[in-house]
N, C-alpha and C positions, 0 to 999 in steps of 0.2 A: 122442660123435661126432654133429655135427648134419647132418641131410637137407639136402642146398641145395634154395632154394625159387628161382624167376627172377621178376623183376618183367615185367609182361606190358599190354598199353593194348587197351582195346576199350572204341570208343566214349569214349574221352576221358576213359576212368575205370584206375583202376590197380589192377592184380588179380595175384598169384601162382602161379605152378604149380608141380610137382615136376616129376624128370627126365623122367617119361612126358609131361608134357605135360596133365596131371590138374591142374584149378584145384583152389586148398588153401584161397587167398584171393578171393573173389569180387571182381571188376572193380568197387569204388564208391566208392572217397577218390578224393581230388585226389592229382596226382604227388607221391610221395614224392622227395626228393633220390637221383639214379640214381648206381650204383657199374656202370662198365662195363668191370671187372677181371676179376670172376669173378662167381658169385652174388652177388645182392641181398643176402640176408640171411650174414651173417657172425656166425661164435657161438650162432646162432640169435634175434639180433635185425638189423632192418633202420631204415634212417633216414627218417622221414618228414617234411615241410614242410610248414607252414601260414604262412597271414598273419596278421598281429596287429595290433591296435590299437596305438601309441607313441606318448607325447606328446614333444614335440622342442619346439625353438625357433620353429620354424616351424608350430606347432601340432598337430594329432595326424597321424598317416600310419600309414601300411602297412608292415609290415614282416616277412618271410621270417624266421622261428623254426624250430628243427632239433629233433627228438626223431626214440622209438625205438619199434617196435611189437615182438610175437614172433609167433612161428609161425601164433598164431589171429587174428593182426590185431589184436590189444589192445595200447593205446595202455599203455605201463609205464615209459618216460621222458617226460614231458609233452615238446613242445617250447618249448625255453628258450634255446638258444643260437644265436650268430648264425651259426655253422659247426661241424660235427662230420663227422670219418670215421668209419669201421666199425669194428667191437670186433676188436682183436687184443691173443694174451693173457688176455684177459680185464677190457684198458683200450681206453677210446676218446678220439683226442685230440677236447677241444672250443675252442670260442673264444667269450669274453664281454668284450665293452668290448674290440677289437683286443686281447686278452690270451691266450693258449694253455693251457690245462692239460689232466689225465686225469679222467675218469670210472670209476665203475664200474659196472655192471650194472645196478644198483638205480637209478642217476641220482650215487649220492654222487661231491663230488668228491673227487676223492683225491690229486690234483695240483693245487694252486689254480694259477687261471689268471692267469701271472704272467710266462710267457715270451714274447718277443718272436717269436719262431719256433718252432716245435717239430715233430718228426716224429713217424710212429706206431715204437713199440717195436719189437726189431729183436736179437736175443741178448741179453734181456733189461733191454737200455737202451737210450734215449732220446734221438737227438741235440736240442738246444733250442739256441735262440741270444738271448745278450743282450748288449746292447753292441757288436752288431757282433762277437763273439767268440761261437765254438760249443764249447761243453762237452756232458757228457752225463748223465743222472740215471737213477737207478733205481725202480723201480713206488712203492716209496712217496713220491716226489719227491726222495729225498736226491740232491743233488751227488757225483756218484763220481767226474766228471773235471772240473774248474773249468773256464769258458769261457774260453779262452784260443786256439784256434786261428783263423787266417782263413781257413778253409772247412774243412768238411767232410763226409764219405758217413756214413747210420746201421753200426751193426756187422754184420758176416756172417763166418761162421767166424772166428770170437771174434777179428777185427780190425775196423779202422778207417779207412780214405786220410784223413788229416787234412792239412791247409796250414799250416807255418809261414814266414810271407812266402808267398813265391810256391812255394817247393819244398814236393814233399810228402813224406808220410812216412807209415808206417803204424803205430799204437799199438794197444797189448793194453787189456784193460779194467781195469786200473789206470792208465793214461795216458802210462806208460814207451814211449818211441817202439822198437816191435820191430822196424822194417825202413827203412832212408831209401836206398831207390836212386833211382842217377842218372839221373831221367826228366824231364822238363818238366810231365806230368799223370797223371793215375793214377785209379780208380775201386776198389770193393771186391773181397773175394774172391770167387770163386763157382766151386763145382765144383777149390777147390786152385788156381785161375790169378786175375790179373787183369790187366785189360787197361790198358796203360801206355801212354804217347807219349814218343817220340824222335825229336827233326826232322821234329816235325810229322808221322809217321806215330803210327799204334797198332800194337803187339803185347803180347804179354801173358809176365807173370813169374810163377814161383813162389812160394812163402812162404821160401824162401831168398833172394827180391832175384836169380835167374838167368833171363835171357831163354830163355824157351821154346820161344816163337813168333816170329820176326823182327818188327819194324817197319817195316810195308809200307803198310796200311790207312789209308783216309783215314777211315774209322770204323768203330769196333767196340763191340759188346756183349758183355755176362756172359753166361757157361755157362750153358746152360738146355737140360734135358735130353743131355747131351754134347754140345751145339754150338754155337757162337759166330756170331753174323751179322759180317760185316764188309761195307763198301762201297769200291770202286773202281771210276773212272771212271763214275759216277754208278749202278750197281746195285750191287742187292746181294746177294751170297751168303752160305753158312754151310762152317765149318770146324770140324772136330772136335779133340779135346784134344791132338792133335798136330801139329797146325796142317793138317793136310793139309784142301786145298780138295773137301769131298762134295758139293757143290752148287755151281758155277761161280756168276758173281756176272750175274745175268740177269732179277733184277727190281725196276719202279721203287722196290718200298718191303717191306721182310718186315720181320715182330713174329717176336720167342721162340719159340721149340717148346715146344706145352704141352700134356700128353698125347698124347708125339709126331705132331703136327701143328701146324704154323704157318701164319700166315695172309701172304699175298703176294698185293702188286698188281699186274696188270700192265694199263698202259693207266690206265682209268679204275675196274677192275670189279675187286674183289677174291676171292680161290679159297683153297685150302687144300694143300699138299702135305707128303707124309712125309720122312721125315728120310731117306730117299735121292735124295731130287728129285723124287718122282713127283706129279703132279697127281691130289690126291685127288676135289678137290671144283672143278668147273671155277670160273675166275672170269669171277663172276653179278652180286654184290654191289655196290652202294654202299659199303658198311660193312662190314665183317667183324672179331670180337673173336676173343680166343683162347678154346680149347676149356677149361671148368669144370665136374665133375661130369659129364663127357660130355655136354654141350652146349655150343654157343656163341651168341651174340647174331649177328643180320645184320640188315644195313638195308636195304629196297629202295625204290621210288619206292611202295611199299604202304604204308611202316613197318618196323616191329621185328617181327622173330621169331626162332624157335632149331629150330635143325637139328642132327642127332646127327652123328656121323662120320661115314656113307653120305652126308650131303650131304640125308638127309629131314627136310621139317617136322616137329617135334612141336608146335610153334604156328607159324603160318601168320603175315606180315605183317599186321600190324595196325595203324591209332594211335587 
């Protein structure tokens, strides 16, 4: 189980800290490529960026290269590629010559980069796309579902919403379509529900294909910690696994519940509140991320910094 570490700017230099707020990595590279998900470092490595010399047609230039450091700041993926996410798993997707494949740890590839599109890993496979058509592949790069659908979500609770034509459907990870109800769009499982459209509303179905939740919503989101955001007449609220409304729909913008607290704008200034409504943390904010390892990121007209749950600094804005 790795410590999350937060990437942190003082003085224009980029440095790391743990959850106290203790630098781990002292503030003196250049920006590394920022993940404003959760922790920086994922697996226990994080992605850093440099410029490099290339020669081109146009003669040599500048050019933005991706690698990896770990926990002591040691560079142990050089940077080489033109795009990389973070290690989940135990792979990290990258991108060489517009091309997608996996990494592993070490730097080895282990997926050559050969897809058109590709996502990070997700119940153990991969959605990728070539041809205009999404299949899926497994950590060693084998093909487990051929690319043959027009659109598709990565897997979660071991399904799929895939697109054949414009109807969707949902498949197991052999590619047998396990569920085709009569919806117009559809998104993954999450928490046993997902959230579906009919006539242009959302509500959400079971893994039986039975509406759960009526079809009300002009937008909704996956279960995330028991409760669903949805929006009507331009705010938004949250609803729980049985649809009932625990938070009326009363602000211009809310993210996920994530270590029961979500982040919600109102106005221009963003706050935090719990999963009964209440206002935890008034909204102060520019920016407000969701809560990781009992911090979260905020951004004020200071910069970037991280505040626990009470709404206290443990690193103060900075850039």
């Amino acid at each position: 189980m790795f410590e999350p570490l937060f990437r942190v700017v003082k003085n224009g230099k980029i440095g790391f800290i743990d959850r106290a707020g203790k630098i781990v990595i002292a503030p003196e590279s250049d920006p590394p490529v920022p993940d404003y998900g959760c922790d920086d470092f994922k697996e226990g490595l994080a992605r850093i960026e440099v410029e490099t010399e290339e020669k081109g047609l146009l003669g040599v230039g500048n050019k933005k290269k991706i690698g990896f450091i770990d926990t002591t700041g040691k560079v142990v993926i050089p940077p080489q590629f033109d795009s990389a996410n973070s290690f989940h798993d135990g792979l990290a997707l990258v991108q060489v010559n517009y091309k997608n494949g996996f990494i592993d740890k070490t730097g080895r590839m282990v997926v050559p980069a050969q897809w058109d599109v590709a996502h990070d890993f997700s119940d153990g496979l991969a959605l990728v796309t070539s041809g205009g058509k999404d299949g899926f592949i497994d950590k060693t790069g084998k093909v487990v579902i051929v690319p043959q659908f027009d659109g598709a979500t990565p897997f979660s609770e071991g399904l799929a919403a895939v697109f054949i034509g414009r109807k969707p459907a949902y498949i197991d990870k052999t590619g047998q379509v396990f569920l085709r109800p009569e919806v117009e769009d559809a998104i993954g499982f999450s928490e046993g529900l997902a959230a579906v459209a009919v006539g242009g509303k959302w509500g959400f179905i079971d893994k039986t294909g039975q509406i759960v939740i009526k079809p009300e919503y002009i937008s909704a989101s996956r279960f995330s910690n028991g409760m669903a955001r949805f929006r009507v007449d331009g705010k938004w609220g949250f609803i729980d696994r049985t649809g009932r409304k625990v938070i009326e729909p009363q602000y211009d913008f809310a993210d996920d519940f994530s270590e029961g607290l979500a982040t919600v704008q109102i106005g221009r200034r963003w706050g935090y509140i719990d999963t009964t409504g209440q206002l935890i943390i008034k909204p102060q904010f520019n920016h407000a991320s969701s809560f990781c390892g009992s911090l979260a990121r905020v951004t004020t007209d200071e910069g970037d910094g991280y505040i626990d749950k009470t709404g206290k600094y443990v690193w103060p804005p900075s850039r």
